[in-house]
PyMOL commands that place a pseudoatom at each C-alpha (Angstrom):
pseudoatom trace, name=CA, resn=UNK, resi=1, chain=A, elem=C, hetatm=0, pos=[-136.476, 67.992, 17.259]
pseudoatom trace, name=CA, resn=UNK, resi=2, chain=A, elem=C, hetatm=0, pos=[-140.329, 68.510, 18.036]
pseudoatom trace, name=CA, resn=UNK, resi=3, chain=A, elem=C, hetatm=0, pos=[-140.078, 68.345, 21.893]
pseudoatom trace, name=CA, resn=UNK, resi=4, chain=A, elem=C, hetatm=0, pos=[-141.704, 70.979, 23.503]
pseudoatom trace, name=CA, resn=UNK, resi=5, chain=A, elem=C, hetatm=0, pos=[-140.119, 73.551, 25.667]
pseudoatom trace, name=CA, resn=UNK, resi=6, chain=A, elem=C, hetatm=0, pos=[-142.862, 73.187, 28.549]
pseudoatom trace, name=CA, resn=UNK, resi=7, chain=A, elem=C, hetatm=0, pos=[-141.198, 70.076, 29.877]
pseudoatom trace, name=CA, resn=UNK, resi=8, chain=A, elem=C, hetatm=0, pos=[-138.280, 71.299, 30.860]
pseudoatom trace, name=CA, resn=UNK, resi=9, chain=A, elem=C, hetatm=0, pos=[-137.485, 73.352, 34.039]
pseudoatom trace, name=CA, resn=UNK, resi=10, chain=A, elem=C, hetatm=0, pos=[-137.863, 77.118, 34.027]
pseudoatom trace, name=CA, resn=UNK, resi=11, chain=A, elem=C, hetatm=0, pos=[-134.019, 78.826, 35.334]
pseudoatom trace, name=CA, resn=UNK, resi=12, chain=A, elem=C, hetatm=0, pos=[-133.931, 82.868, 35.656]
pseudoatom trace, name=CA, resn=UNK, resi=13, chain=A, elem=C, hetatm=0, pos=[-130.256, 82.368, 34.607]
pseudoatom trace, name=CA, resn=UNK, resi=14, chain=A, elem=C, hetatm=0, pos=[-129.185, 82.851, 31.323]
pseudoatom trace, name=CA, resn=UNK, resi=15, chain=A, elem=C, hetatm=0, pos=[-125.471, 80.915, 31.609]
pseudoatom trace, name=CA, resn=UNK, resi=16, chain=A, elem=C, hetatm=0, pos=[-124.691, 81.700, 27.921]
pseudoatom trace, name=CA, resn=UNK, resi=17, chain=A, elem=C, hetatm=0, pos=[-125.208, 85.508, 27.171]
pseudoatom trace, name=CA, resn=UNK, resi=18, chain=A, elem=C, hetatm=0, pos=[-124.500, 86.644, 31.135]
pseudoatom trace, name=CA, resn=UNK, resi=19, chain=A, elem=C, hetatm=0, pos=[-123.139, 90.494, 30.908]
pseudoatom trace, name=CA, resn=UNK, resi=20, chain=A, elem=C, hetatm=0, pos=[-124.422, 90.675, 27.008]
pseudoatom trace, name=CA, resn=UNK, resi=21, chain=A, elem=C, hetatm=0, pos=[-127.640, 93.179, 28.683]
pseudoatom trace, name=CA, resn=UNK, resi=22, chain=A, elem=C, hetatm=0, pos=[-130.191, 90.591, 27.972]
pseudoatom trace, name=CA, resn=UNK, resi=23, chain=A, elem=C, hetatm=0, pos=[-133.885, 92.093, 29.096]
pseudoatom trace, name=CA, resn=UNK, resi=24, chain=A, elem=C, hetatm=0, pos=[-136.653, 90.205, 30.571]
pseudoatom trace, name=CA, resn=UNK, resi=25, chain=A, elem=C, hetatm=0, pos=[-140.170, 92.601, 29.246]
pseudoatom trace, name=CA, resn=UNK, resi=26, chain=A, elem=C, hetatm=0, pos=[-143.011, 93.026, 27.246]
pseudoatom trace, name=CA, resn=UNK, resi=27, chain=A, elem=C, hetatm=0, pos=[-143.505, 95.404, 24.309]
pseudoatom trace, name=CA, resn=UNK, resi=28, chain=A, elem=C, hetatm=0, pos=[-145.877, 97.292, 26.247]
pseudoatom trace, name=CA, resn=UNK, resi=29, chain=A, elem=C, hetatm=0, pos=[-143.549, 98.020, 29.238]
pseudoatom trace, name=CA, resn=UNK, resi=30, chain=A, elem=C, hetatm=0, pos=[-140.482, 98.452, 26.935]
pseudoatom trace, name=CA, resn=UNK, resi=31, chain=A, elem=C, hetatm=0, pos=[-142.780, 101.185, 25.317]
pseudoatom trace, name=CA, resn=UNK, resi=32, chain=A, elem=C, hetatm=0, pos=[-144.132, 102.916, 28.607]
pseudoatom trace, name=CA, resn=UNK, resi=33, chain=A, elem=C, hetatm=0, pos=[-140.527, 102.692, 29.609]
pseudoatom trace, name=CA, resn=UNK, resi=34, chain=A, elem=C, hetatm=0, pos=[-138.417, 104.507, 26.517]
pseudoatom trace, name=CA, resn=UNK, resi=35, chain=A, elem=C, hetatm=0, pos=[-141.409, 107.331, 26.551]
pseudoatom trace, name=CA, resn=UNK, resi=36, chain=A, elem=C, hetatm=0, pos=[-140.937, 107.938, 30.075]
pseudoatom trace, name=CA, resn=UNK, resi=37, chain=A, elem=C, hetatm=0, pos=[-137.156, 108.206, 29.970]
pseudoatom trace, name=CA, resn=UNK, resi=38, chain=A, elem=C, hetatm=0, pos=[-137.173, 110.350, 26.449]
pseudoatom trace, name=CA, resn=UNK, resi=39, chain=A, elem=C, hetatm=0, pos=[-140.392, 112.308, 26.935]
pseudoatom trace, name=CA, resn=UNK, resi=40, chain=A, elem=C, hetatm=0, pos=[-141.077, 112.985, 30.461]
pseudoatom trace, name=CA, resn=UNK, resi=41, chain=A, elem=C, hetatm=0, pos=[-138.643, 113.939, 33.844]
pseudoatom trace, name=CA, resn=UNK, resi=42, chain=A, elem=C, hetatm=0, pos=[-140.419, 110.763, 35.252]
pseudoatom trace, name=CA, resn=UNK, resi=43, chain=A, elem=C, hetatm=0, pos=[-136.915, 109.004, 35.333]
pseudoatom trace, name=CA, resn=UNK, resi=44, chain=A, elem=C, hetatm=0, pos=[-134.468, 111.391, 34.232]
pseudoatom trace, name=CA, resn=UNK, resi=45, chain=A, elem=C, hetatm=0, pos=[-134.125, 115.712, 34.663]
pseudoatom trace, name=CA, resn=UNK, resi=46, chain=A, elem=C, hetatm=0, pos=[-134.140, 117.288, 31.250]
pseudoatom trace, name=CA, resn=UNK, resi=47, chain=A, elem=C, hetatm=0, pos=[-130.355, 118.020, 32.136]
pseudoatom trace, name=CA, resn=UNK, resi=48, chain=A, elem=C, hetatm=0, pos=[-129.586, 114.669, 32.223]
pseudoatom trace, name=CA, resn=UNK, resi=49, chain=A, elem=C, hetatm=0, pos=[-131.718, 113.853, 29.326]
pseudoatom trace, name=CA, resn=UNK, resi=50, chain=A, elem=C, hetatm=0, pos=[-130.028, 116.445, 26.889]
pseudoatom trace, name=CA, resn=UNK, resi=51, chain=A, elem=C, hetatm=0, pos=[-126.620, 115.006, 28.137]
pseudoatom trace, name=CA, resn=UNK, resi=52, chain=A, elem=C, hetatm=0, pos=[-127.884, 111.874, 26.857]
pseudoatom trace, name=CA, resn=UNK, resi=53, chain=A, elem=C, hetatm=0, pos=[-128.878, 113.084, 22.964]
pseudoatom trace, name=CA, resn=UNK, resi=54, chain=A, elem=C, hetatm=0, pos=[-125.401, 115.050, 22.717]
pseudoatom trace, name=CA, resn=UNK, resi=55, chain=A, elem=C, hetatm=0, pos=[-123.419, 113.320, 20.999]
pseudoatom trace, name=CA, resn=UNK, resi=56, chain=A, elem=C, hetatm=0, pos=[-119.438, 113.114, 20.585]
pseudoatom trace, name=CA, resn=UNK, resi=57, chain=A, elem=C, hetatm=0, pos=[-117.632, 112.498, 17.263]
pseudoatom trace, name=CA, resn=UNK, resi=58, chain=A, elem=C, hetatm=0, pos=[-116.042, 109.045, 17.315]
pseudoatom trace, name=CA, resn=UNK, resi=59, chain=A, elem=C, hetatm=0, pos=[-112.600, 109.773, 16.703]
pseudoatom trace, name=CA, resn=UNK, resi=60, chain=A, elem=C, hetatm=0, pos=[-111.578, 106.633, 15.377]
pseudoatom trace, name=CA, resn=UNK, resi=61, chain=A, elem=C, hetatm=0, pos=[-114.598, 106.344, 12.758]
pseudoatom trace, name=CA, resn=UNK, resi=62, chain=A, elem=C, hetatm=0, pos=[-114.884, 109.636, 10.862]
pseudoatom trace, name=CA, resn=UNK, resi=63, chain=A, elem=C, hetatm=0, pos=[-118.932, 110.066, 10.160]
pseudoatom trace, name=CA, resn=UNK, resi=64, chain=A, elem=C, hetatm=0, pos=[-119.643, 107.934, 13.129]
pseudoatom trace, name=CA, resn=UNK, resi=65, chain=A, elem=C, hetatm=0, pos=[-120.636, 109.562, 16.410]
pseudoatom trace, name=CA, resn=UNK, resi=66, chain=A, elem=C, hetatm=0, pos=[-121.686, 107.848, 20.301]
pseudoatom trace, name=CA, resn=UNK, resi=67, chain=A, elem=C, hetatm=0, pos=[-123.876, 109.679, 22.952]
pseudoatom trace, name=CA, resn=UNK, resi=68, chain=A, elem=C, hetatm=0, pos=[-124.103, 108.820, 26.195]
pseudoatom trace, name=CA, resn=UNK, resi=69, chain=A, elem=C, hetatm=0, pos=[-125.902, 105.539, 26.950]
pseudoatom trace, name=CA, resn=UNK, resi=70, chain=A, elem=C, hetatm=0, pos=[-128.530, 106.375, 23.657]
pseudoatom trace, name=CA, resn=UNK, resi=71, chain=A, elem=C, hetatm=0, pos=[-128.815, 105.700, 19.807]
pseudoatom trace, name=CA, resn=UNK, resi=72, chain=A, elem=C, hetatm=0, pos=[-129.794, 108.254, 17.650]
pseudoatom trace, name=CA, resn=UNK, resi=73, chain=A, elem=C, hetatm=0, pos=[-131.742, 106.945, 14.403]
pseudoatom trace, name=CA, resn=UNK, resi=74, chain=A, elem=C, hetatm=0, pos=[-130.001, 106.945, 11.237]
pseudoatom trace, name=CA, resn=UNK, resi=75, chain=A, elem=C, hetatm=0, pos=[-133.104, 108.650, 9.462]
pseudoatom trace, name=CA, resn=UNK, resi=76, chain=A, elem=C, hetatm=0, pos=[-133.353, 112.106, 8.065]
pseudoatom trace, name=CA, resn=UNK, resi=77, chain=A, elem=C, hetatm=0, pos=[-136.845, 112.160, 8.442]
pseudoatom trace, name=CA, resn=UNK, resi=78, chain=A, elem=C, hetatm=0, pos=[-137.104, 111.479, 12.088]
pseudoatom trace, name=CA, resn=UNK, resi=79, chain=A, elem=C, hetatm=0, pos=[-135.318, 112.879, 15.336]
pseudoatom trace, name=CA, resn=UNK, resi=80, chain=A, elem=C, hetatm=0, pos=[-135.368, 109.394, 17.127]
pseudoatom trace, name=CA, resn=UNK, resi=81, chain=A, elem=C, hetatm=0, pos=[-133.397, 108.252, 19.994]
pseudoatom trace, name=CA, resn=UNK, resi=82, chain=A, elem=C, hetatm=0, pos=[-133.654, 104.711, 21.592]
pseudoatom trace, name=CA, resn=UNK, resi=83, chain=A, elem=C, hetatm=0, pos=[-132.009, 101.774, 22.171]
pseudoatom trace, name=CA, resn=UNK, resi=84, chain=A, elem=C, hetatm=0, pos=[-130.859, 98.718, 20.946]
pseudoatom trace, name=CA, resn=UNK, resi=85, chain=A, elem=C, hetatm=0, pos=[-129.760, 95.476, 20.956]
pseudoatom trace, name=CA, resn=UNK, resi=86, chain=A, elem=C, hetatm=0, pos=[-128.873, 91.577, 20.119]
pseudoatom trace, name=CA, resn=UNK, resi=87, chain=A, elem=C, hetatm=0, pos=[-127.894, 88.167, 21.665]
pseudoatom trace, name=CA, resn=UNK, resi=88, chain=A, elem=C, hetatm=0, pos=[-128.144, 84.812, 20.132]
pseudoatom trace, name=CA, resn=UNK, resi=89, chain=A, elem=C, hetatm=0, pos=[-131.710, 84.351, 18.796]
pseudoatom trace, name=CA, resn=UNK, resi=90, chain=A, elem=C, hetatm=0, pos=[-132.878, 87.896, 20.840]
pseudoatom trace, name=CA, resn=UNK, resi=91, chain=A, elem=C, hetatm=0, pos=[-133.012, 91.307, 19.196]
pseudoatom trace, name=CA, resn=UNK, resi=92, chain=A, elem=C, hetatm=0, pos=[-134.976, 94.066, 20.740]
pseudoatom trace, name=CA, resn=UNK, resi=93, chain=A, elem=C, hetatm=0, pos=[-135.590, 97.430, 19.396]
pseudoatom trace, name=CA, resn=UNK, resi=94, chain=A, elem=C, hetatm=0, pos=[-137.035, 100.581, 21.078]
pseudoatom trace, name=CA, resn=UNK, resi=95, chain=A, elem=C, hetatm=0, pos=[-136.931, 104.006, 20.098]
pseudoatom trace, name=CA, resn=UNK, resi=96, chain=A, elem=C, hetatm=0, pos=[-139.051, 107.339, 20.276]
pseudoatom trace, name=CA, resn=UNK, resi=97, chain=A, elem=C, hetatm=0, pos=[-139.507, 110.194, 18.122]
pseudoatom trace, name=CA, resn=UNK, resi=98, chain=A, elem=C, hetatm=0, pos=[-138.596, 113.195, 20.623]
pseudoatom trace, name=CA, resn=UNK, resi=99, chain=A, elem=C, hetatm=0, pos=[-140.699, 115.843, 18.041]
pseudoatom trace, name=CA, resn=UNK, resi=100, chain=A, elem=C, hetatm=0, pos=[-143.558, 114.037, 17.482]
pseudoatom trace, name=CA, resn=UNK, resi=101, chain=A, elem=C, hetatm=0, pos=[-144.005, 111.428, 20.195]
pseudoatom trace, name=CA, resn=UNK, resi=102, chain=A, elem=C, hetatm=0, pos=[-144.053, 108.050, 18.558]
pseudoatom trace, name=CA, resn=UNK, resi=103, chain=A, elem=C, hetatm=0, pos=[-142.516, 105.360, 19.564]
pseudoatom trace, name=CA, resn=UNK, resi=104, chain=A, elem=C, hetatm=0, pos=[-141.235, 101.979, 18.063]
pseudoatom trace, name=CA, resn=UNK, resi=105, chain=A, elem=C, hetatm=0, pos=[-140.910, 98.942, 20.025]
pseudoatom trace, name=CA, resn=UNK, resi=106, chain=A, elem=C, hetatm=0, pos=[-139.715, 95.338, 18.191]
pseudoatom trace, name=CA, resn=UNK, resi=107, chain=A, elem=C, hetatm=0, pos=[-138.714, 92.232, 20.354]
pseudoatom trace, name=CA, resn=UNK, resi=108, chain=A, elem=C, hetatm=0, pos=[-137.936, 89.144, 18.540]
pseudoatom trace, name=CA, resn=UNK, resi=109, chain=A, elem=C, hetatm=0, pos=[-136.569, 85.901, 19.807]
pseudoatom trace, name=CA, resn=UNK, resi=110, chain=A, elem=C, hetatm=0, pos=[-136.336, 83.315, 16.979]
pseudoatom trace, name=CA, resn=UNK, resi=111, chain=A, elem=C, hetatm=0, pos=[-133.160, 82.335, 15.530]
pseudoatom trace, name=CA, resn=UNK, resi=112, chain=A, elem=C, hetatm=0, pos=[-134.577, 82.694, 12.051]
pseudoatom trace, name=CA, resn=UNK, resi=113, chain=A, elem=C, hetatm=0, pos=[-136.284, 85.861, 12.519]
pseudoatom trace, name=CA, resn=UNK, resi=114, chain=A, elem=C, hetatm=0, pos=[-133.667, 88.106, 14.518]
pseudoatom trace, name=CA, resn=UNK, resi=115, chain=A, elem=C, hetatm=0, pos=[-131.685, 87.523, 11.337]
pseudoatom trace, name=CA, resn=UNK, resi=116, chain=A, elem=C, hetatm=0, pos=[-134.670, 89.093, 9.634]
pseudoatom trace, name=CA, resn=UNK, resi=117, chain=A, elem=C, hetatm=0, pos=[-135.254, 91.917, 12.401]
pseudoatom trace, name=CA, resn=UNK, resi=118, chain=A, elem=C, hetatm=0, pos=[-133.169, 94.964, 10.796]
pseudoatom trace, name=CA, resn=UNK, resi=119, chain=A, elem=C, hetatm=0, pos=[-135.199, 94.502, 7.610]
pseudoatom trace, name=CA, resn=UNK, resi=120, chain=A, elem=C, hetatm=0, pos=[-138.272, 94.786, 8.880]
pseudoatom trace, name=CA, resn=UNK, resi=121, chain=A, elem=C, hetatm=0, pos=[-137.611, 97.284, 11.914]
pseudoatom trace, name=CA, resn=UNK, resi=122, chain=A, elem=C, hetatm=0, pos=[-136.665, 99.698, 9.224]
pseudoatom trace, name=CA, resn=UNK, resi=123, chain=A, elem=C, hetatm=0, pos=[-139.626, 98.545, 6.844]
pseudoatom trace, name=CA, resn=UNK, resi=124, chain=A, elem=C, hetatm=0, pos=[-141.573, 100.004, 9.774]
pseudoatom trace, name=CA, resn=UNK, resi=125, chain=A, elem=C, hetatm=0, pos=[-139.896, 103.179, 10.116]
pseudoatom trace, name=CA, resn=UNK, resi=126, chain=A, elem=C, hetatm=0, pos=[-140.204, 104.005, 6.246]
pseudoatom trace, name=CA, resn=UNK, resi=127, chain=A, elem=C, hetatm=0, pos=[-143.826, 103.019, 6.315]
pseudoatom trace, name=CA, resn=UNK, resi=128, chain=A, elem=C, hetatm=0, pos=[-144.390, 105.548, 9.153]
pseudoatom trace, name=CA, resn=UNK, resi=129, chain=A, elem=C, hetatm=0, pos=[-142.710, 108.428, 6.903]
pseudoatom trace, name=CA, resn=UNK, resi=130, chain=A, elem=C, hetatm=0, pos=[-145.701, 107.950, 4.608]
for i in range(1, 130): cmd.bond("trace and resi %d" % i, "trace and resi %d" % (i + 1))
show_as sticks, trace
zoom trace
């Protein structure tokens, strides 16, 4: 439509996706904030992390398995655990590697490019096993 966004009133309230887990962050805080909670006890007790990467067989999907409140990474070369997540026009990725310490961070919020997202978050991953 070629109006811009600036002229219109800024509302902390997202009436559309409330309850969908929508975060307001940067990259850079995201990041400080996944290696904190998956390599440190600055949030979290080790007990409470290694609750979080056991995971349970999902008994209704054979294969398919659910810890509690993290994702584990679907890549053999990698032990990485994170989080992640979509809304209309949002997608956010974060995720750490708990051997070697790197983390992954992707936040996206364009309609045309969230559809795009999963290609290129894993793009990034495979690039990194190089």
């Amino acid at each position: 439509s070629g109006n811009s966004l600036q002229e219109y009133p800024k509302m902390g309230i997202n009436s559309l996706s409330i309850g969908v887990g929508n975060i307001v962050t940067s990259a850079v805080d995201l990041n400080i904030f996944i290696r904190s909670l998956f390599l440190t006890e600055k949030i979290i007790t080790k007990q409470n992390r290694d609750s979080i990467f056991t995971l349970q067989p999902n008994l209704s999907k054979p294969n398919r398995y659910f810890g509690i409140g993290a994702i584990k990474w679907k890549d053999v070369k990698k032990n990485m655990w994170g989080y992640t997540g979509r809304t209309i026009s949002y997608v956010s990725y974060c995720f750490v590697d708990i051997e070697n310490g790197t983390s992954y961070v992707l936040l996206a919020n364009s309609a045309d490019f969230s559809k795009k997202a999963d290609v290129l978050f894993n793009t990034i991953i495979s690039l990194s096993n190089k």
